[in-house]
Backbone atoms as SQL, in Angstrom:
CREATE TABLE atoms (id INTEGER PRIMARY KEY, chain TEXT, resi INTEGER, resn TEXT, atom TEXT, x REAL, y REAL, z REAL);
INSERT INTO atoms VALUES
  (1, 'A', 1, 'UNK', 'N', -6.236, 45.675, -12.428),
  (2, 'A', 1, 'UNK', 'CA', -5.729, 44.695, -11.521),
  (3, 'A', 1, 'UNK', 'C', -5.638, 43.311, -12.157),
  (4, 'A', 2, 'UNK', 'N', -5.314, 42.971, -13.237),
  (5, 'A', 2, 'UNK', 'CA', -5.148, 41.647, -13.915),
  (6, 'A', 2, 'UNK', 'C', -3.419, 40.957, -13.032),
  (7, 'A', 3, 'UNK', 'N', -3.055, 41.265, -11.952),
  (8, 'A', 3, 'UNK', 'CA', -2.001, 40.554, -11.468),
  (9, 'A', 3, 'UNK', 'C', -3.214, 40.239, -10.385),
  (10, 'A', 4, 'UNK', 'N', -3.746, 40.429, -9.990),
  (11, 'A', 4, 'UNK', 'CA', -5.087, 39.873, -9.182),
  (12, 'A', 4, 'UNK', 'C', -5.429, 39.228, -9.515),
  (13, 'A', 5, 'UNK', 'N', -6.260, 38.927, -10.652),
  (14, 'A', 5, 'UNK', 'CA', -7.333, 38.037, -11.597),
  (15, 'A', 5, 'UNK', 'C', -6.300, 36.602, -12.087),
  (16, 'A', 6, 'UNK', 'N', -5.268, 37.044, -12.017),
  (17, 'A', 6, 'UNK', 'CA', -4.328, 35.811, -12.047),
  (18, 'A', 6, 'UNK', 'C', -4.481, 34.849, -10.907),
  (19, 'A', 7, 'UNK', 'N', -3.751, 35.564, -9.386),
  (20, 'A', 7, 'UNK', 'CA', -3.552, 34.946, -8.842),
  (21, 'A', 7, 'UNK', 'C', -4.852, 33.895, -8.247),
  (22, 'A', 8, 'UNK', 'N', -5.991, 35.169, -8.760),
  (23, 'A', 8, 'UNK', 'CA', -7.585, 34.301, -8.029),
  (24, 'A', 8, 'UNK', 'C', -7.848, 33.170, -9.213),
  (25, 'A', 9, 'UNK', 'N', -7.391, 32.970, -10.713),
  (26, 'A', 9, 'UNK', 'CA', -7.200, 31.830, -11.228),
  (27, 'A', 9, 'UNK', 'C', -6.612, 30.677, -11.183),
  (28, 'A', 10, 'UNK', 'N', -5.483, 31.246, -10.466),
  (29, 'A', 10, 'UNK', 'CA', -4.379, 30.150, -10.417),
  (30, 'A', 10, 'UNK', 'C', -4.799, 29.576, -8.544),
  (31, 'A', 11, 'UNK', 'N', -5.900, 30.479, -7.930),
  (32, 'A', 11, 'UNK', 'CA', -5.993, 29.327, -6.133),
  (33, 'A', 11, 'UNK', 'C', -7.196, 28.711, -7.211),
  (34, 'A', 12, 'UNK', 'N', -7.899, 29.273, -7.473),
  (35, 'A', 12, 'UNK', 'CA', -9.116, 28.662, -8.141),
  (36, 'A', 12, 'UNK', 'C', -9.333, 26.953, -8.992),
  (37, 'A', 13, 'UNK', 'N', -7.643, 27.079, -9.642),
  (38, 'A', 13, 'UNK', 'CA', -7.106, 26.046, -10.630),
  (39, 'A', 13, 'UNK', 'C', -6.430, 25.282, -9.668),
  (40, 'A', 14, 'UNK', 'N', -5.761, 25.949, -8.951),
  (41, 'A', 14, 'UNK', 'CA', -5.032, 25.119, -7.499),
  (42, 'A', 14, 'UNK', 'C', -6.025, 23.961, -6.801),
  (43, 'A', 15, 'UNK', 'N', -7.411, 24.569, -6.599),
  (44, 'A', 15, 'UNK', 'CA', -8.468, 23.875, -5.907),
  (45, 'A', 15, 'UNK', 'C', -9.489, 22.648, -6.519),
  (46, 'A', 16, 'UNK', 'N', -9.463, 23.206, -7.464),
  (47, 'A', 16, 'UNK', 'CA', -10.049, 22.563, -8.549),
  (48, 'A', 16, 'UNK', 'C', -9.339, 20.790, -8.544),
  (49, 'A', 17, 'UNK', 'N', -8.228, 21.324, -8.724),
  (50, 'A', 17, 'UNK', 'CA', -7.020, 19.912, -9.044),
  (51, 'A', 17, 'UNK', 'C', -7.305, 19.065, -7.445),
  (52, 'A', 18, 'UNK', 'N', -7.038, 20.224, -6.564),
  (53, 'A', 18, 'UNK', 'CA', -7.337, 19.446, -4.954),
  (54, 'A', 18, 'UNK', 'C', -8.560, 19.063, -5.034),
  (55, 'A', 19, 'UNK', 'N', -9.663, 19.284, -5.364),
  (56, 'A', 19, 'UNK', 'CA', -10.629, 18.603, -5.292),
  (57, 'A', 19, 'UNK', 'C', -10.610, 17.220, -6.034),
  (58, 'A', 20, 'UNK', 'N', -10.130, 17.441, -7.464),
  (59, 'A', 20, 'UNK', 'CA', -10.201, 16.255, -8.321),
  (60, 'A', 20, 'UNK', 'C', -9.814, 15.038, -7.127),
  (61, 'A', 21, 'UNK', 'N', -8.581, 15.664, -6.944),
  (62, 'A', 21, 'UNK', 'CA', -7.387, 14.524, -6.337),
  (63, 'A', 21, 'UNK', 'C', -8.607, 13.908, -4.882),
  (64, 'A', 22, 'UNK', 'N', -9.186, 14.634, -4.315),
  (65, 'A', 22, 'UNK', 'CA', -9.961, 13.831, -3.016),
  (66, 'A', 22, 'UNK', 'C', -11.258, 13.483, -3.788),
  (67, 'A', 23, 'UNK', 'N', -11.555, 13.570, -4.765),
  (68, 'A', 23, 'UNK', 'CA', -12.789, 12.915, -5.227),
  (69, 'A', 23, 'UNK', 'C', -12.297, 11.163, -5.745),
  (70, 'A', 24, 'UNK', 'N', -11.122, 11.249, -6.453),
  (71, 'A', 24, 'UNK', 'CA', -10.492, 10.807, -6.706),
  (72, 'A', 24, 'UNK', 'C', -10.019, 9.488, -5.578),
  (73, 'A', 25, 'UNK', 'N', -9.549, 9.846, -4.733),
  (74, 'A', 25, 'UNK', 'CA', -9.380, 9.477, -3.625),
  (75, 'A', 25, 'UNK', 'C', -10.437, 8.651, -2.728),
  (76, 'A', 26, 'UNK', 'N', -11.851, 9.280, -2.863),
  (77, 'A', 26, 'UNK', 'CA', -13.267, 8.901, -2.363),
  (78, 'A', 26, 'UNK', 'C', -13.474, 7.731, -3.234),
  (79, 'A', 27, 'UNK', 'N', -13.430, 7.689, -3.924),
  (80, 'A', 27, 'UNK', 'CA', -13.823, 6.944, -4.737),
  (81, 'A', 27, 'UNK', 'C', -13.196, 5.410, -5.277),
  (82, 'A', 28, 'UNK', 'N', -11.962, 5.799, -4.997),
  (83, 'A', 28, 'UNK', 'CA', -10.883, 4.492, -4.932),
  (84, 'A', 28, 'UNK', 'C', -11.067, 4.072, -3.833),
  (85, 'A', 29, 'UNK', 'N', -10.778, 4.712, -2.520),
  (86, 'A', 29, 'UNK', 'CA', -11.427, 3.778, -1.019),
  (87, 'A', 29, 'UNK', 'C', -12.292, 3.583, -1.010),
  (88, 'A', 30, 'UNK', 'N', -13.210, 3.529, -1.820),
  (89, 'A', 30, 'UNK', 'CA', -14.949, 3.009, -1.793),
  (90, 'A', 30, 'UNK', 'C', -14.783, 1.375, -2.178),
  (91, 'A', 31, 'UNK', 'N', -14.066, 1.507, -3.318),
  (92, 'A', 31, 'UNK', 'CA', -14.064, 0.246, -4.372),
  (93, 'A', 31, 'UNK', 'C', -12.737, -0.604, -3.452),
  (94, 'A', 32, 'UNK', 'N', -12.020, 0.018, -2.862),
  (95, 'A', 32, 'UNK', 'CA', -11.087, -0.712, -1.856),
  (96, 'A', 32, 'UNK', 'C', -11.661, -1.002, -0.586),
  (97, 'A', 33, 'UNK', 'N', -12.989, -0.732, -0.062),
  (98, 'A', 33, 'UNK', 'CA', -13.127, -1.147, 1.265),
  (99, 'A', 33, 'UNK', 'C', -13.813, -2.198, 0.849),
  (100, 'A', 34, 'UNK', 'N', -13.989, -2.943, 2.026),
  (101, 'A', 34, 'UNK', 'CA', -14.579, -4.230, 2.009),
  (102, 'A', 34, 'UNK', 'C', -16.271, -4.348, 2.864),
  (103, 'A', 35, 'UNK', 'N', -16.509, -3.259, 2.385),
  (104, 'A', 35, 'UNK', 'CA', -18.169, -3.521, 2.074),
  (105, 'A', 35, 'UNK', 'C', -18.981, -3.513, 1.067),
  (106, 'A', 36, 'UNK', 'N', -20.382, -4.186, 0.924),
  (107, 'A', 36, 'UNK', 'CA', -20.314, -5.133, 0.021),
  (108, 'A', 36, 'UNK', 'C', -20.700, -4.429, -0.959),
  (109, 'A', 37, 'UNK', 'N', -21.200, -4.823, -2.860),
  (110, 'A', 37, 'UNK', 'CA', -21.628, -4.275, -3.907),
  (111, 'A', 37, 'UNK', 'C', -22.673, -3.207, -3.836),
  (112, 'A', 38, 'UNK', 'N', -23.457, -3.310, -2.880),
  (113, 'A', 38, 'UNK', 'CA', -24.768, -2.299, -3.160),
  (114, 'A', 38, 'UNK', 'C', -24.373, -1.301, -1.892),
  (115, 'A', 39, 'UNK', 'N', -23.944, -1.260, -1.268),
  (116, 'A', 39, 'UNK', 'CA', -23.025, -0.110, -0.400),
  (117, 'A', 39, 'UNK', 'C', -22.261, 0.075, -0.863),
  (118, 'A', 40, 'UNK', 'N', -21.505, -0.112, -1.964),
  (119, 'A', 40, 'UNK', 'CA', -20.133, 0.626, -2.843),
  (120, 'A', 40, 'UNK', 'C', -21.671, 1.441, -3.773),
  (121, 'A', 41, 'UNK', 'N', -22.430, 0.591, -4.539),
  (122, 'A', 41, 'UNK', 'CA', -22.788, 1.123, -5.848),
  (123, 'A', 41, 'UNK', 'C', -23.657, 2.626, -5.110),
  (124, 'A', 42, 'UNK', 'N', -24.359, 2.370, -3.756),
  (125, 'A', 42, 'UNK', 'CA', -24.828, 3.900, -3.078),
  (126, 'A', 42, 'UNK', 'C', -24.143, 5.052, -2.847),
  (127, 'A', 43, 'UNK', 'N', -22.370, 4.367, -2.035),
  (128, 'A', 43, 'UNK', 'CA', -21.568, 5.640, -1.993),
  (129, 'A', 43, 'UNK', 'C', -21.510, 6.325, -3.410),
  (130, 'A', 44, 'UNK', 'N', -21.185, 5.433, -4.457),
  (131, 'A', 44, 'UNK', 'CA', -20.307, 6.282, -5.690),
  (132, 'A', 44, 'UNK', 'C', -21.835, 7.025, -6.005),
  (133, 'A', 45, 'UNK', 'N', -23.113, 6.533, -6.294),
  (134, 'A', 45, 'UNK', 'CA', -24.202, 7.524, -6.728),
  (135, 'A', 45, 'UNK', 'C', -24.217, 8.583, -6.065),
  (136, 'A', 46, 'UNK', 'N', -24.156, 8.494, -4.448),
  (137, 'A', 46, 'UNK', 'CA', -24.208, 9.730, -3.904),
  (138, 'A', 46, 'UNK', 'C', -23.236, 11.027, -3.925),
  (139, 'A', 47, 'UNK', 'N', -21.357, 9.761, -4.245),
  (140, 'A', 47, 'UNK', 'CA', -20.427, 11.058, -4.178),
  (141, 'A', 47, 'UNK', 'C', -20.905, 11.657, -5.365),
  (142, 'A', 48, 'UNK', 'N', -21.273, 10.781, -6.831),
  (143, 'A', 48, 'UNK', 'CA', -21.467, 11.812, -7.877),
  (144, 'A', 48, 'UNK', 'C', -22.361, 12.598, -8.344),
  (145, 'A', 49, 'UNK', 'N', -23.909, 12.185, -7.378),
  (146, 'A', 49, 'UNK', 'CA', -25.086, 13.283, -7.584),
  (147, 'A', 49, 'UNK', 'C', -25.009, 14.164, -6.764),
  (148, 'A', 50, 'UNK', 'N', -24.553, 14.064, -5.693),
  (149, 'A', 50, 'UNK', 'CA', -24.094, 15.266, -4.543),
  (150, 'A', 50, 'UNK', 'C', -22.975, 15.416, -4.075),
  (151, 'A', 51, 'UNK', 'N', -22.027, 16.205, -5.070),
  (152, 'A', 51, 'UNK', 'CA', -20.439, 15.395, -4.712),
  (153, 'A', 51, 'UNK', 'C', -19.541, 15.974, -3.684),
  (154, 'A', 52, 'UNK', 'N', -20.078, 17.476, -3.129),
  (155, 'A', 52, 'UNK', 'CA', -19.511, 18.192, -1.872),
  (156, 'A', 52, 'UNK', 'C', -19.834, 17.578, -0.763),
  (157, 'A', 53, 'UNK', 'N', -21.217, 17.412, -0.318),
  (158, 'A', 53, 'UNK', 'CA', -21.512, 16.869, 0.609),
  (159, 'A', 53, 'UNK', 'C', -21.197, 15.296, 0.499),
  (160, 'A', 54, 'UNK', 'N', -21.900, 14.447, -0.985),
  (161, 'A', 54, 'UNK', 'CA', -21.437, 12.970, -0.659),
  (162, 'A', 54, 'UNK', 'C', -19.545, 12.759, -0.127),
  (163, 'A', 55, 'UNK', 'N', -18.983, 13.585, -0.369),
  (164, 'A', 55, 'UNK', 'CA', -17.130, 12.959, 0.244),
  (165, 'A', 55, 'UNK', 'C', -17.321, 13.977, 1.291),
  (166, 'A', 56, 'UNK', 'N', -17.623, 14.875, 1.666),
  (167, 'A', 56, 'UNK', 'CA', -18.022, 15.498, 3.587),
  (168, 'A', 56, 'UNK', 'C', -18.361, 14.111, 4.175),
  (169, 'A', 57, 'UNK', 'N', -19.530, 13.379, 4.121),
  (170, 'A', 57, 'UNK', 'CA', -20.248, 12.709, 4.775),
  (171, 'A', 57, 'UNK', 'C', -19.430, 11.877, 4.611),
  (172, 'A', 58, 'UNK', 'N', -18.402, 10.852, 3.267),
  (173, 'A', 58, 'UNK', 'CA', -17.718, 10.056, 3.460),
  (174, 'A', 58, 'UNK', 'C', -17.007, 9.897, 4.167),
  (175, 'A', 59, 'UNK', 'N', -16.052, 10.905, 4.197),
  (176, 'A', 59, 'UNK', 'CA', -15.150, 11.516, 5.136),
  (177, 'A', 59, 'UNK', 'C', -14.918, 11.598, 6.314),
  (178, 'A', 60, 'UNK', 'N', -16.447, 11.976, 6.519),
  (179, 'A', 60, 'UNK', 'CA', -16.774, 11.723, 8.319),
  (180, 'A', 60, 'UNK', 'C', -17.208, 10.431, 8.814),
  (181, 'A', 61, 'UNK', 'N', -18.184, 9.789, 7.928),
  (182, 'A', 61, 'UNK', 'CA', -18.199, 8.219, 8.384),
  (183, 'A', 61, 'UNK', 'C', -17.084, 7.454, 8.073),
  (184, 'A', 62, 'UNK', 'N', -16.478, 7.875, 7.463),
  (185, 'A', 62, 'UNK', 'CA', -15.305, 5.972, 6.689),
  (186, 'A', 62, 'UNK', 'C', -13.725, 6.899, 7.114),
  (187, 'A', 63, 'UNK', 'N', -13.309, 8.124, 7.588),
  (188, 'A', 63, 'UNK', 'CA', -12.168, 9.083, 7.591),
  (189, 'A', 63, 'UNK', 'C', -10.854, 7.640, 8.525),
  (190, 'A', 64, 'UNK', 'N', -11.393, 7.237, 9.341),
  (191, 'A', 64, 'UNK', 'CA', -10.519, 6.630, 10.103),
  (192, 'A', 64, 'UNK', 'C', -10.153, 4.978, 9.273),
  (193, 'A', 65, 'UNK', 'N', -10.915, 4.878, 8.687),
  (194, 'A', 65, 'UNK', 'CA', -10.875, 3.429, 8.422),
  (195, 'A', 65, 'UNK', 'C', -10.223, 3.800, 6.651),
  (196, 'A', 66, 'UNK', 'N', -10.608, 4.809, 6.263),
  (197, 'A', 66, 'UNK', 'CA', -9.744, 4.873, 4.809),
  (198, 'A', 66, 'UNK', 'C', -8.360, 5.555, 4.932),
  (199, 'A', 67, 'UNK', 'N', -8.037, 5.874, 6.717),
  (200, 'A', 67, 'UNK', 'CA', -6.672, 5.955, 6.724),
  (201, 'A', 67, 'UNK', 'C', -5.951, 5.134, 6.711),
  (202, 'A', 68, 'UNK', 'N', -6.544, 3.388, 7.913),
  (203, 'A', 68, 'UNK', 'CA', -6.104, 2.364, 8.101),
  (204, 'A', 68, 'UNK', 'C', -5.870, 1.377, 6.763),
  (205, 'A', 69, 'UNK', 'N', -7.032, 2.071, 5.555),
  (206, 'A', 69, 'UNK', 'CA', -6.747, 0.672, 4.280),
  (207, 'A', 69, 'UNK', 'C', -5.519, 1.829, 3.413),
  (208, 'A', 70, 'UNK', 'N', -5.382, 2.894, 3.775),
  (209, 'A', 70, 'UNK', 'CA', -4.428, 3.366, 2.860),
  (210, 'A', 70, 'UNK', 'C', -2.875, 2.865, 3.502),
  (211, 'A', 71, 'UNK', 'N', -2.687, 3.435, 4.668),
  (212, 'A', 71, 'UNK', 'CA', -1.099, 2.197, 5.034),
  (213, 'A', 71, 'UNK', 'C', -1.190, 1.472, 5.339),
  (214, 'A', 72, 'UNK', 'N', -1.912, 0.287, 5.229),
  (215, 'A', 72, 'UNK', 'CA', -2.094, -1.220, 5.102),
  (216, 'A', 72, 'UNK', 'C', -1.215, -1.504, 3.732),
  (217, 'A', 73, 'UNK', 'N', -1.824, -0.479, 2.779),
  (218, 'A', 73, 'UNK', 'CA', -1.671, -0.351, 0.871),
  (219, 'A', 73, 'UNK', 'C', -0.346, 0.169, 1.407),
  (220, 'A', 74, 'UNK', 'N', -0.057, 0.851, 1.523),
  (221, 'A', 74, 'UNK', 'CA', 1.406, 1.487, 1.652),
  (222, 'A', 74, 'UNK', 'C', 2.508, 0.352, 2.288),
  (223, 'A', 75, 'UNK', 'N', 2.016, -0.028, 3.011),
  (224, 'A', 75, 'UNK', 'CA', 3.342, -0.914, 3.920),
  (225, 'A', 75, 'UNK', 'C', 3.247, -2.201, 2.886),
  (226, 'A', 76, 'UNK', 'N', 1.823, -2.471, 2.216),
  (227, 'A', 76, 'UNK', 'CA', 2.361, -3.686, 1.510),
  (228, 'A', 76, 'UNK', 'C', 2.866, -3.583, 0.191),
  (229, 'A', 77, 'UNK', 'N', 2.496, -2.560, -0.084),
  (230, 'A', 77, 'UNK', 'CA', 3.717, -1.754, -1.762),
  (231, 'A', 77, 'UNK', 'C', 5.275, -2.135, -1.278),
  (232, 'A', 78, 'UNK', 'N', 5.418, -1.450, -0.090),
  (233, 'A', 78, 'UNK', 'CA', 6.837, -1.185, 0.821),
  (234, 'A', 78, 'UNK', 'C', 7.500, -2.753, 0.512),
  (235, 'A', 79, 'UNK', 'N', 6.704, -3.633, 1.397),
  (236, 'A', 79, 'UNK', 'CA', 7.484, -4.567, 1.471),
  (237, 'A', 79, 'UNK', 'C', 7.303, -5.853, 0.432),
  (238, 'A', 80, 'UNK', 'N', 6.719, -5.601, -0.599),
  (239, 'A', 80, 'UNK', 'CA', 6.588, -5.803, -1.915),
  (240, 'A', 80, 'UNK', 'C', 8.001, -5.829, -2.496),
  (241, 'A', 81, 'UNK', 'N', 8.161, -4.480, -2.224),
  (242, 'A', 81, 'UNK', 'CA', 9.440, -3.757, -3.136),
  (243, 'A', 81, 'UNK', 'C', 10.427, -4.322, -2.554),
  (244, 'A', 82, 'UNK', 'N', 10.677, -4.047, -1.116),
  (245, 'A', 82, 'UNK', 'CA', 11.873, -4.779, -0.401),
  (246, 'A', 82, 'UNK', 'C', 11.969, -6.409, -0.969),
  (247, 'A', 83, 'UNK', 'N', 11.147, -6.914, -1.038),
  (248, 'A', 83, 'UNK', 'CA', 11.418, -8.389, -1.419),
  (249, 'A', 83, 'UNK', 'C', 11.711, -8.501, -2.913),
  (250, 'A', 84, 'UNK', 'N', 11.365, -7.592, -3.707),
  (251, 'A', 84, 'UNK', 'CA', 11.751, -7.839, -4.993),
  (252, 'A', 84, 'UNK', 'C', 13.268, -7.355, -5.137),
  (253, 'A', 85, 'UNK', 'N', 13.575, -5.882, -4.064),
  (254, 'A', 85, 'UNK', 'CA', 15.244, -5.814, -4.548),
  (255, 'A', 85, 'UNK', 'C', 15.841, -6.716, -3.937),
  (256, 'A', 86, 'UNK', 'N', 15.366, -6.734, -2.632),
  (257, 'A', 86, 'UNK', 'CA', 15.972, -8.253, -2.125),
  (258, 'A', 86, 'UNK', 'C', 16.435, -9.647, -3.078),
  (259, 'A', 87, 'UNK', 'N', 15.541, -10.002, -3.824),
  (260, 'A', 87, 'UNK', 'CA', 15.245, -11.000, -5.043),
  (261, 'A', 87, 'UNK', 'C', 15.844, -10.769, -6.018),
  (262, 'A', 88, 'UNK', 'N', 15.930, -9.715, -6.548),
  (263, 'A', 88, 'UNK', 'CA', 16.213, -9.046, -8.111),
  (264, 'A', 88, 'UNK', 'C', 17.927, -8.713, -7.191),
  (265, 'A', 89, 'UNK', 'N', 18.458, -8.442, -6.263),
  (266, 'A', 89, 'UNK', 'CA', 19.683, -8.200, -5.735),
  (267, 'A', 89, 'UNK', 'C', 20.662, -9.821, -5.403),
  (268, 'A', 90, 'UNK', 'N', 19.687, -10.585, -5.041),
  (269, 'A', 90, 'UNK', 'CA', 20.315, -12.105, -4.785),
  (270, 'A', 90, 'UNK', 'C', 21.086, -12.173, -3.753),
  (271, 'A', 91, 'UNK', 'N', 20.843, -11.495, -2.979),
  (272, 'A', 91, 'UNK', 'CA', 21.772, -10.652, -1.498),
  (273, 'A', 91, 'UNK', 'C', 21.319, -11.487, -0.174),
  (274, 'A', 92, 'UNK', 'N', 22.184, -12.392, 0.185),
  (275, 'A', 92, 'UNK', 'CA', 21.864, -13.012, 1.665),
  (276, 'A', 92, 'UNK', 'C', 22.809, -12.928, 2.626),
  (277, 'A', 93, 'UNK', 'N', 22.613, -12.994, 3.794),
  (278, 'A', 93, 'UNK', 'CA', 23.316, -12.843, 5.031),
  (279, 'A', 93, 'UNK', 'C', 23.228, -14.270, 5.085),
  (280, 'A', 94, 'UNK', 'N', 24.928, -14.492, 5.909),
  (281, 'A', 94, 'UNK', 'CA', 25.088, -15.859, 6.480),
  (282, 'A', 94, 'UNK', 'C', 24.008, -16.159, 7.550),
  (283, 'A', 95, 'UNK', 'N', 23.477, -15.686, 7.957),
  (284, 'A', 95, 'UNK', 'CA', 22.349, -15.530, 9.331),
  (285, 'A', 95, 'UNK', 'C', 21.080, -16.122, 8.712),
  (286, 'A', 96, 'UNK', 'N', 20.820, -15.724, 7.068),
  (287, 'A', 96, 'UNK', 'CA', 19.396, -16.440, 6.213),
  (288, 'A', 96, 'UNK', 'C', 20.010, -18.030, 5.933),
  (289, 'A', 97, 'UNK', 'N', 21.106, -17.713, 5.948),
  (290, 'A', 97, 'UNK', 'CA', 21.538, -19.159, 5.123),
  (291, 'A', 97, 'UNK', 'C', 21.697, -20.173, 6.318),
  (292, 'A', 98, 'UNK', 'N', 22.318, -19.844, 7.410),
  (293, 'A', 98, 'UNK', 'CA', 22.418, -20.793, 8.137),
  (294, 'A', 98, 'UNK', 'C', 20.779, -21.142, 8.885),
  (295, 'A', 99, 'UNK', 'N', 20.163, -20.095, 8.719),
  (296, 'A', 99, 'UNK', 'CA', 18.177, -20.588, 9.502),
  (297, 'A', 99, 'UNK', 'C', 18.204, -21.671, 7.680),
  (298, 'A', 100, 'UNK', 'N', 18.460, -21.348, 7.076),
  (299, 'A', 100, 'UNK', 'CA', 17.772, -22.363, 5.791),
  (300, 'A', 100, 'UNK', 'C', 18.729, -23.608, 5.950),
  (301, 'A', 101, 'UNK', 'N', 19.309, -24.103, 6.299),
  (302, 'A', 101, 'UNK', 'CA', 20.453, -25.012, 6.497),
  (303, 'A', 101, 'UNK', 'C', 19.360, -25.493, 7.597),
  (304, 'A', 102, 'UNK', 'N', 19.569, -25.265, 8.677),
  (305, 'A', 102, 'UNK', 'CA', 18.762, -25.795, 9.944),
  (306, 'A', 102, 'UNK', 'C', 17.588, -26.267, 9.655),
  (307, 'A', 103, 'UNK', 'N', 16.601, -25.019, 9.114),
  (308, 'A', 103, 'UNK', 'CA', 15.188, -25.696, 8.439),
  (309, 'A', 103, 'UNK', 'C', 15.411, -27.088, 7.585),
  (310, 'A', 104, 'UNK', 'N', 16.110, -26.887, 6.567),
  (311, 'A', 104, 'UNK', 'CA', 16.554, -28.248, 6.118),
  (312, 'A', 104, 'UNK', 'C', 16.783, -29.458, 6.792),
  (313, 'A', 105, 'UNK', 'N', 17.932, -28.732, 7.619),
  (314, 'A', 105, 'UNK', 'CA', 18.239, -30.290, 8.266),
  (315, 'A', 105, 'UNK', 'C', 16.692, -31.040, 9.407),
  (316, 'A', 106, 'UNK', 'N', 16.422, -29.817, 9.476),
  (317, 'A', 106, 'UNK', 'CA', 15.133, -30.277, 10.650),
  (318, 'A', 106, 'UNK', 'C', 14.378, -31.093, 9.917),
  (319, 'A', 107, 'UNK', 'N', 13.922, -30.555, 8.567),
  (320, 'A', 107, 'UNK', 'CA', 12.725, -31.015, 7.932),
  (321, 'A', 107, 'UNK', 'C', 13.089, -32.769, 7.455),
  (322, 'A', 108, 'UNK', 'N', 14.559, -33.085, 7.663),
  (323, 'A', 108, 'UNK', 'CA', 14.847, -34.022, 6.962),
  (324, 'A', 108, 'UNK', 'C', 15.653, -34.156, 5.140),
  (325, 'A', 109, 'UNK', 'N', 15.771, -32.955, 4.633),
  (326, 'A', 109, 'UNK', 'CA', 15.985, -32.821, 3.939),
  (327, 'A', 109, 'UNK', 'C', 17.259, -33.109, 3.512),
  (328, 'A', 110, 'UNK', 'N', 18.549, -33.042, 4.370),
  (329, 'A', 110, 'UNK', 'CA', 19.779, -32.970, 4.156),
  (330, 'A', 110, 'UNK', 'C', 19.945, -34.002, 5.879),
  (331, 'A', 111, 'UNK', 'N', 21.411, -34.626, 5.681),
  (332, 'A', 111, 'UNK', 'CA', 21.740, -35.139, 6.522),
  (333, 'A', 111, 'UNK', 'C', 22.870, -34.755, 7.918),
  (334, 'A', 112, 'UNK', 'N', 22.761, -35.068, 8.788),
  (335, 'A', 112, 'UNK', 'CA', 23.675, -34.244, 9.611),
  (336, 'A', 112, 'UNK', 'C', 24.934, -33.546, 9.269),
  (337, 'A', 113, 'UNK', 'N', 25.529, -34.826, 8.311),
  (338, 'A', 113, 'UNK', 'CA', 26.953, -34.676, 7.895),
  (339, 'A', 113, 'UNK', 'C', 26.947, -33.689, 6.817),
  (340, 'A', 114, 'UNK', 'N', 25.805, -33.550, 5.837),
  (341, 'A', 114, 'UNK', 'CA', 25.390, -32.247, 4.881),
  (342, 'A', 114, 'UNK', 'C', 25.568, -31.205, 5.842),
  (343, 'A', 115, 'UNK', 'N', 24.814, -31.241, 6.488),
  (344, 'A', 115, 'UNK', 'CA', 24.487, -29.982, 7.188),
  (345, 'A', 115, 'UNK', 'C', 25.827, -29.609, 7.879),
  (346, 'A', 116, 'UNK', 'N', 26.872, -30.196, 8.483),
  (347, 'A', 116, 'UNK', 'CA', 27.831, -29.886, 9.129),
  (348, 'A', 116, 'UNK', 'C', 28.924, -29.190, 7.750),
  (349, 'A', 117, 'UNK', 'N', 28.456, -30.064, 6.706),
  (350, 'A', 117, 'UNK', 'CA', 29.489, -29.536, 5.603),
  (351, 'A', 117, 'UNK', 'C', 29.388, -28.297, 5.385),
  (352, 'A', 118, 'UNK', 'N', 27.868, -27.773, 4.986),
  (353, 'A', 118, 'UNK', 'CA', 27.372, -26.971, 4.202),
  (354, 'A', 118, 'UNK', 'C', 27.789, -25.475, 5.401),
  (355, 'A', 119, 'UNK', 'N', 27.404, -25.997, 6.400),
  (356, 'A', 119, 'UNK', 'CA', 27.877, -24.440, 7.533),
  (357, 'A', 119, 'UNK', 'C', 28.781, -24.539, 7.411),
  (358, 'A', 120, 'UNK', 'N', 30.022, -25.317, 7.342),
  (359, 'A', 120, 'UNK', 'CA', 31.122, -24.633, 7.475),
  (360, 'A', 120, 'UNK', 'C', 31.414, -24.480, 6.028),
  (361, 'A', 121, 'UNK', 'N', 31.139, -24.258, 5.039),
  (362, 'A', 121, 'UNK', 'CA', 31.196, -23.535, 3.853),
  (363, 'A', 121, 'UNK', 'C', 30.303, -22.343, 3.889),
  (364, 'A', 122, 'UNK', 'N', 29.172, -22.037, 4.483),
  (365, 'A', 122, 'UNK', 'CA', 28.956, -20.518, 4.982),
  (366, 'A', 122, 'UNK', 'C', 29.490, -19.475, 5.897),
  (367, 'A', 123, 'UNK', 'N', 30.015, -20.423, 6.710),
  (368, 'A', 123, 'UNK', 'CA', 30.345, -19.555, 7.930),
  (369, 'A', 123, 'UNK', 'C', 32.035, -19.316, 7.079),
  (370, 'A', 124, 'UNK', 'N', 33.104, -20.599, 6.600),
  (371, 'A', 124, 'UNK', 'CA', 34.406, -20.121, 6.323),
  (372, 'A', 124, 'UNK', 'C', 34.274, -19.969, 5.369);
């Protein structure tokens, strides 16, 4: 039966990697949450002297709150990126330009008659 002994290598190697990846995982939201040095330096001793149970127990105490710092991380990668193609694209709507025209003129920056010029060189 060596088409057996395969496949029980390859869930075995399958699991192995899944584990890495949530130890992995434990361990980066440790050093990403915001509690303090000697409660980070306890979790990581415990995930790595008892490392089934230390990420069980993580898991179950911190599970909700290392969902909330992971798309916190996600939405601010997101809109990271949006502002850089945004930036790196040089792409504006008459709608940004005319709020920056207004801000201007509000702040004092430009004068009525600027400001009357400058919209109607955005808008025509």
């Amino acid at each position: 039966m060596p088409v057996l002994d395969v496949l029980f290598s390859m869930l075995f190697f399958f699991l192995f990697i899944a584990w890495i990846w949530v130890l992995i995982s434990v361990i980066g939201d440790i050093f990403r949450s915001d509690m303090g040095g000697a409660a980070k330096a306890v979790w990581v001793l415990f995930v790595m002297l008892l490392p089934w149970l230390g990420v069980l127990i993580y898991l179950i105490a911190n599970g909700d709150a290392m969902t909330e710092r992971t798309a916190k991380q996600a939405a601010a990668m997101e809109e990271a990126q949006r502002a850089y193609i945004k930036d790196a694209a040089g792409t504006t709507s008459p709608a940004d330009e005319l709020t920056k025209l207004a801000a201007l003129k509000d702040s004092g920056a430009i004068s009525d008659a600027e400001y009357q010029k400058l919209r109607a060189q955005v808008i025509g």
